[in-house]
C-alpha positions as CSV (number, residue, x, y, z in Angstrom):
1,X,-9.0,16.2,-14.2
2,X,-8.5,12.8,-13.2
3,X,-7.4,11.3,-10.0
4,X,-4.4,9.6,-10.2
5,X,-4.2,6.3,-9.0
6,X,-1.2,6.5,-7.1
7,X,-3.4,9.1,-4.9
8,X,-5.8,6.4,-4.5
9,X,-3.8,3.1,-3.4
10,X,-3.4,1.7,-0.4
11,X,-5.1,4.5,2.0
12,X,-6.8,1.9,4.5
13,X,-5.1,1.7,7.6
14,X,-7.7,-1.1,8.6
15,X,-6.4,-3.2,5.9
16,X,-3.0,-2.3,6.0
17,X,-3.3,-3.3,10.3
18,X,-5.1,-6.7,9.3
19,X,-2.3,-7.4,6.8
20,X,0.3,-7.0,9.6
21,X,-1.4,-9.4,12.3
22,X,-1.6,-12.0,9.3
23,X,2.4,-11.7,8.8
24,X,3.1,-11.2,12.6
25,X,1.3,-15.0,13.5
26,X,2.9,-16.7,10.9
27,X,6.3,-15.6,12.0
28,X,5.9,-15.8,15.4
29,X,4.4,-19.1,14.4
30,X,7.3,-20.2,12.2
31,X,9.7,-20.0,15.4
32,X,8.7,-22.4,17.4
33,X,8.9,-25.0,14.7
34,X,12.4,-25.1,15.3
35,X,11.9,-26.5,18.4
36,X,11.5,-30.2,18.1
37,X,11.3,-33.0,20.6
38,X,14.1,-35.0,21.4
39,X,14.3,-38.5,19.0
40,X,12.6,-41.4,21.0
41,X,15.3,-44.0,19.8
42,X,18.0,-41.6,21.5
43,X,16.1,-41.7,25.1
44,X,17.1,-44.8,27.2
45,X,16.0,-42.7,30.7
46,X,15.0,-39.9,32.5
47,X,19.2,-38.9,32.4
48,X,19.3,-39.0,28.7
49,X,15.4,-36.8,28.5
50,X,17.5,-34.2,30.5
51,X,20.8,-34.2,28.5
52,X,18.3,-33.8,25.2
53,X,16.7,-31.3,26.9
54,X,19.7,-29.1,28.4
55,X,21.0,-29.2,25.4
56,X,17.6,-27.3,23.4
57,X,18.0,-24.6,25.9
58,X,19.8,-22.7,23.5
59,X,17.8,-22.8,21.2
60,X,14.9,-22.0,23.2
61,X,17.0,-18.9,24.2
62,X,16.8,-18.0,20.9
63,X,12.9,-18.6,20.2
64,X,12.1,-16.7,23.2
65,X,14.4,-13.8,22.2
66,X,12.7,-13.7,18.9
67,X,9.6,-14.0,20.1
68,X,9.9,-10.9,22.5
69,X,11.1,-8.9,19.4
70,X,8.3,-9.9,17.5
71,X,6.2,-9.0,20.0
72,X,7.7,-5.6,21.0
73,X,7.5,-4.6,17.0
74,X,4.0,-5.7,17.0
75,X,3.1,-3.1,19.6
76,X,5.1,-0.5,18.2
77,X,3.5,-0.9,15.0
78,X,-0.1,-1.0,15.8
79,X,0.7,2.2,18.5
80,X,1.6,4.1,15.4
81,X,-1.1,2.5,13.1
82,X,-3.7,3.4,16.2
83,X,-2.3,7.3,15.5
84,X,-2.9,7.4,12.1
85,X,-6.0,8.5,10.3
86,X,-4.8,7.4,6.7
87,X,-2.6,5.7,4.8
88,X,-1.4,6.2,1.9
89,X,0.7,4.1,-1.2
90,X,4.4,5.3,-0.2
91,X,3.6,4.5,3.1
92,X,2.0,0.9,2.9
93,X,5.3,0.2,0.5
94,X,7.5,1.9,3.6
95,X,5.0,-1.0,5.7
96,X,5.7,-3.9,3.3
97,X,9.5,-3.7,3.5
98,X,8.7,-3.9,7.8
99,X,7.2,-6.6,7.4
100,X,9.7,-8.5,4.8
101,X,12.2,-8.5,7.8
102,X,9.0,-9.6,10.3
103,X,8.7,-12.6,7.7
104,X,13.1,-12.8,7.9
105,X,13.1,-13.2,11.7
106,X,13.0,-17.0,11.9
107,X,15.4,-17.1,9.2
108,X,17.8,-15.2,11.5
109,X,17.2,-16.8,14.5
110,X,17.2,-20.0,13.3
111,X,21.1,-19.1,12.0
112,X,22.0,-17.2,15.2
113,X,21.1,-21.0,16.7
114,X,23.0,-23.0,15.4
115,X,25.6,-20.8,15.1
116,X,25.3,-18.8,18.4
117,X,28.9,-18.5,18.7
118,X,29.4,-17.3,15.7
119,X,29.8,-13.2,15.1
120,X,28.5,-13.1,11.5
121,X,25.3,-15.3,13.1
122,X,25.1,-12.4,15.6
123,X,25.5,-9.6,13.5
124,X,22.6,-11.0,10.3
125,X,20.3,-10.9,13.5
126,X,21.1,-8.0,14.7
127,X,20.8,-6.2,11.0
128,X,17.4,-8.2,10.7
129,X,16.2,-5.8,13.9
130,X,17.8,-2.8,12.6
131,X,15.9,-3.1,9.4
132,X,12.4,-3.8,11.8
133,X,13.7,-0.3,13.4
134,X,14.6,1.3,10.4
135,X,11.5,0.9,8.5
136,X,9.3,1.6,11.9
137,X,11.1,4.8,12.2
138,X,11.3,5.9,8.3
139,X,7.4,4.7,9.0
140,X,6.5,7.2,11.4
141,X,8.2,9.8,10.0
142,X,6.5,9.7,7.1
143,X,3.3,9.6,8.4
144,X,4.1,13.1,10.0
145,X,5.6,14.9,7.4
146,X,2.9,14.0,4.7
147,X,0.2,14.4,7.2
148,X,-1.2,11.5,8.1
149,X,-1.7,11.2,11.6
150,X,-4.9,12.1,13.6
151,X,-5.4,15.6,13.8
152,X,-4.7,17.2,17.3
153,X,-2.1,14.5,18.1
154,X,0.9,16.4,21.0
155,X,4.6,17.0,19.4
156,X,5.6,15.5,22.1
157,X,3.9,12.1,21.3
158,X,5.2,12.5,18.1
159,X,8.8,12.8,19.0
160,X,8.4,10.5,22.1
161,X,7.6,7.7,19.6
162,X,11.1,8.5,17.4
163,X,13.0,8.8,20.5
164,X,11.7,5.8,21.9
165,X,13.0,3.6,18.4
166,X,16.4,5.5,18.5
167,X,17.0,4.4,22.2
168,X,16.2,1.2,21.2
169,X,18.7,0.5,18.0
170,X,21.3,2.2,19.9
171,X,21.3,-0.2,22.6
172,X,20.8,-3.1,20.4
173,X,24.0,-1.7,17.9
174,X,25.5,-1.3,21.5
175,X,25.1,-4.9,22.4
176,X,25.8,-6.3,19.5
177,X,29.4,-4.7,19.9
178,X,29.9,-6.9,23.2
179,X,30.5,-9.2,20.8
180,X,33.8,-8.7,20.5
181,X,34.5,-10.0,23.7
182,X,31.6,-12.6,23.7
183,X,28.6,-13.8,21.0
184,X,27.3,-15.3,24.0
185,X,27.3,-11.7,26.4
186,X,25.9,-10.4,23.4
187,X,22.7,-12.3,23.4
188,X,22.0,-12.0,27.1
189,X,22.4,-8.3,26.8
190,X,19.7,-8.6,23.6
191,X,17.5,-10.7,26.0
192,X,17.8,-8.1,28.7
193,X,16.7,-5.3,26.2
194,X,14.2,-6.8,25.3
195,X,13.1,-7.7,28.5
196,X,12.6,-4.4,29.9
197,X,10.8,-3.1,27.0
198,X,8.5,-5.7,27.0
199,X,7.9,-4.3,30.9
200,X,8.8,-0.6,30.7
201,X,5.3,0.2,29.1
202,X,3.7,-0.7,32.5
203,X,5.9,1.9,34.1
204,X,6.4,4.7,31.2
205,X,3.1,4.6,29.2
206,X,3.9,7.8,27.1
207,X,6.8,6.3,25.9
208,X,5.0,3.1,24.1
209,X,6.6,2.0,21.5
């Protein structure tokens, strides 16, 4: 009987990993583009550099936020892809549409600033991470049910990696409500999310995400 193709596409996790890098340094790349130098013709002295400057700090906000998520989805997909001991085609499609909202992060953040008080700014970001979690999660469970992780690999790391992207939305969802009283509270509490996961693996290394 023949093999059907379907049960033959996309079952490196080797290429599917180097695929992911590729997409992860071009967006993480695209960000900072957004960051440009003040206009020489607008600079009379060191006063005006610092006014030009003070006023990019938002947007550097911004980049740096970005770049933290970027880089805290990067490690939580290569944990998972590090777990795995196949793909397979339903679950590099499951991949791609991660990493169309990897490739949609400096679209958002380029919106959230120049519109960083602005709650429908705040809220397209927020949806572009809750995709990124979404599809990490929908991901991971996959891989599970279908059998596609290493054999002998604990429940417990198994469920510690879902837990660990549920925490995570829910603060984010929960942040992004503070912006009822503030766009600008919001973001700080996004940065501060951010922050300690980019730490809390130093501390809590079975709960890598």
């Amino acid at each position: 009987m023949p093999t059907s193709y379907n049960r033959l596409a996309g079952r490196s996790v080797e290429r599917l990993a180097a695929l992911s890098d590729g997409i992860f340094g071009v967006g993480m790349t695209l960000l900072v583009l957004d960051l440009h130098t003040p206009l020489r013709e607008a600079i009379q002295g060191e006063d005006d550099l610092a006014r030009a400057l003070a006023a990019l700090l938002p947007q550097f906000v911004m980049y740096l936020m970005s770049f933290l998520t970027l880089g805290i989805f990067w490690v939580g997909q290569q944990t998972q892809l590090d777990h795995l001991d196949r793909s397979d085609r339903h679950f590099t499609w499951i991949t791609f549409g991660f990493l169309l909202a990897v490739t949609l992060m400096p679209f958002s953040t380029r919106l959230l600033a120049e519109f960083s008080a602005s709650r429908v700014a705040l809220i397209v970001y927020w949806l572009n991470i809750a995709v990124l979690g979404g599809m990490l999660y929908a991901g991971w469970k996959y891989a599970n049910r279908f059998g596609l992780v290493k054999a002998g690999l604990p429940q417990e790391v198994a469920a510690a990696v879902c837990w660990r992207i549920v925490i995570a939305q829910s603060i984010y969802a929960a942040g992004v409500l503070l912006c009822v009283v503030s766009t600008r509270l919001s973001i700080g509490c996004i940065v501060l999310v951010q922050l300690y996961y980019a730490i809390a693996p130093r501390f809590r290394p079975m709960a890598r995400a």
